[in-house]
C-alpha angles and dihedrals in degrees: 000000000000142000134191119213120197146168096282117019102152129133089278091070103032097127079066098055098038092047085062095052119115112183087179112130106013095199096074128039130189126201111209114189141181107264097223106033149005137208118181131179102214094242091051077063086051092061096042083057100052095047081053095055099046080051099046125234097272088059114061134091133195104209107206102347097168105126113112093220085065089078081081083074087060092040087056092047104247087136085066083064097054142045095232112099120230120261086210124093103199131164110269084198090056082063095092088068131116094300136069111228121226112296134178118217116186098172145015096272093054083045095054097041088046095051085042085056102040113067096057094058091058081063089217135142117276085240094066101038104071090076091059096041087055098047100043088052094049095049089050096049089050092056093038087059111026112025093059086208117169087206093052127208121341112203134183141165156190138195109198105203099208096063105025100238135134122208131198148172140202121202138179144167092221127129099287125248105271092059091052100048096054099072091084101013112035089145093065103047108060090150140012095264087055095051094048092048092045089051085049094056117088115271107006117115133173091241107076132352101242119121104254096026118231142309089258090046131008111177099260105110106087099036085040082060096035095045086054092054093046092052082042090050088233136140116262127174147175123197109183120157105331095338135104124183115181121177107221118216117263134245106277092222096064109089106200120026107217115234113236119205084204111064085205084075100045114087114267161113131253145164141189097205113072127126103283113255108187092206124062121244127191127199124186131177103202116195118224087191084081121124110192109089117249096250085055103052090048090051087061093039096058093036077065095045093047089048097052090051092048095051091040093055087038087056089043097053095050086053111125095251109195126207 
């Protein structure tokens, strides 16, 4: 396997970095890296610690790794995933500042501890944390019931002070998306892309193929997340298998971004041709800058959950049946 690492590879540019991924031979993984400067969005970090650890430590190798900004790998913890020893020598103390460094979670006691711990060390008001709080549990719990991944869920974050942002990403080694959505609707989910955009479509869920979902799950999670990045005008994206969803930002003179049901209408970019990842990462850029209070923004988000179910069974029940 191999990655390439350069000056900008946020969510903006993310066609650039997938297109140099090479999942080829996972039992040996080499991280390539601009030799002057780095800039990593921390799912981008996610997904260099899951190919590790389908690689194992002892086989993994950083090529030219010489730029000074790449001491923010060991600051988010990727050493702890390879032999090699960092070339860095940072400040552990320093550690309690505005990130999360890389953590794996394999079950809902490790999720709620690590949600507990994390907002202090963000170091942000009450007011701006429920969000978070809200969109990493969901993302874990998404990986804890669907992904079936031995390693868990791997988690990291930023909080980037000058624009008032948070990134994260989520990242597993489970069986992909496509494979646990066609269970129940195979016939959906022809191809990756199909099974990314389907998950991503109110009440639909993995677990059962009744409109609505359950009562322990009820497909609301993913468009829930997407549906906060596209109100805050922020990137979110989902690469699971050879498919790739990201969310664009949305025109700033437009007030109010209006919530799809179908991701088709949302503005976006997407693609059926990466380099397969059996696994499913999510990436999100939340904006702190956002007005509406967090109670709020759910209530029209579920008032546009609760409508797509309801047109979707409407359209189901006047369906020709024949006997």
């Amino acid at each position: 396997m191999k990655v390439k690492l350069s000056t900008s590879d946020y969510l903006r540019n993310s066609d650039r970095f997938i297109d140099g991924l090479d999942f080829s031979d996972p039992k040996r993984l080499i991280i390539y890296s601009h030799p002057k400067w780095l800039n990593v969005h921390p799912a981008i970090l996610t997904l260099l610690a899951s190919m590790a650890l389908k690689a194992g430590k002892e086989n993994v190798k950083f090529d030219n790794l010489t730029a000074l900004s790449g001491a923010y790998l060991d600051r988010m913890g990727l050493f702890n995933f390879v032999s090699e020893e960092s070339p860095y020598n940072i400040n552990k103390k320093e550690e309690s500042g505005r990130f999360i460094p890389l953590t794996i979670i394999k079950n809902s006691i490790e999720q709620s501890k690590f949600i507990t711990d994390m907002i202090p060390l963000l170091h942000l008001p009450v007011g701006q944390t429920d969000v978070i709080k809200y969109t990493v549990g969901e993302l874990i719990r998404n990986v804890l019931e669907h992904s079936q991944s031995r390693d868990g869920a791997i988690v990291a974050a930023q909080y980037y002070k000058k624009s008032n942002t948070i990134r994260l990403g989520i990242c597993d080694n489970g069986i992909g998306i496509k494979k646990s959505m066609q269970k129940h609707w195979q016939s959906r989910t022809k191809t990756d892309l199909d099974a990314i955009k389907w998950a991503l479509v109110p009440g639909i869920s993995g677990t059962t193929s009744r409109e609505g979902g359950t009562e322990d799950n009820a497909g609301a999670g993913l468009f829930f997340i997407k549906s906060i990045a596209q109100i805050a005008r922020n990137y979110f994206m989902i690469y699971s298998g050879s498919g790739v969803y990201r969310l664009l930002l949305h025109d700033k003179r437009v007030k109010n971004p209006r919530l799809h049901s179908n991701p088709d209408d949302d503005r976006h970019s997407d693609r059926n041709d990466a380099p397969h990842f059996n696994g499913t990462l999510v990436a999100i850029d939340l904006s702190l800058e956002t007005k509406t209070e967090f109670t709020s923004l759910l209530s029209v988000i579920r008032d546009v959950y609760g409508s797509a179910i309801r047109e979707r069974k409407k359209r189901k029940y006047k369906e020709p049946k024949f006997v």
